[in-house]
C-alpha positions in Angstrom: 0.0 0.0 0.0 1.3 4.1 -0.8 2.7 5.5 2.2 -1.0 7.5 2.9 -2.6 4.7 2.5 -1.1 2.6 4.8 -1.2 5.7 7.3 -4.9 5.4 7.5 -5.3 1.9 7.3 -2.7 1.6 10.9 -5.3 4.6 12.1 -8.4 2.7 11.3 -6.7 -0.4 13.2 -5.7 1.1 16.0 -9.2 3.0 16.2 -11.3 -0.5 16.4 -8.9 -1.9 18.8 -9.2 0.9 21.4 -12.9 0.3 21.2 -12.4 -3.7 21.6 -13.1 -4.9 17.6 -11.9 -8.3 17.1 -11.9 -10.2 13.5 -10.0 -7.6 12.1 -9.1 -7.6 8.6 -7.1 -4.9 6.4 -8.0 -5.8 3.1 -5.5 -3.9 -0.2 -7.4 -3.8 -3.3 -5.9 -1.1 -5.0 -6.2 -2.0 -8.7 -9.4 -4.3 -8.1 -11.5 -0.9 -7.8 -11.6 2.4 -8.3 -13.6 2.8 -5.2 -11.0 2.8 -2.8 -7.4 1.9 -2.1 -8.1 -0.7 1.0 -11.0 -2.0 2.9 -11.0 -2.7 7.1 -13.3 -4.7 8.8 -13.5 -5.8 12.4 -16.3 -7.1 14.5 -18.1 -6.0 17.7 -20.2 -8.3 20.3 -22.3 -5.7 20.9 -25.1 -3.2 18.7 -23.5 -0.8 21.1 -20.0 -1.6 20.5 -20.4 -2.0 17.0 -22.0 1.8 17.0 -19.0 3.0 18.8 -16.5 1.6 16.7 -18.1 3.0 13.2 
């Protein structure tokens, strides 16, 4: 991933494990879409938690 890229993607991380995400999963699809440069997803146990981390 570019050097900004990768900056937000560590950011996004970090920010769902402060509020306790697990499954965690950085995905890099530059050049599979023009939509964005990577994709993160994580999980929550909870609606609340789940509200709190988006």
């Amino acid at each position: 991933m570019s050097d900004p890229t990768a900056t937000l993607v560590d950011l996004a991380c970090r920010a769902c494990q402060e509020k306790k995400g697990h499954d965690l999963v950085a995905l890099d699809v530059r050049g599979l879409t023009s939509l964005a440069d990577a994709f993160v997803f994580c999980s929550g146990t909870t609606g609340r938690q789940v509200k709190a981390i988006a």
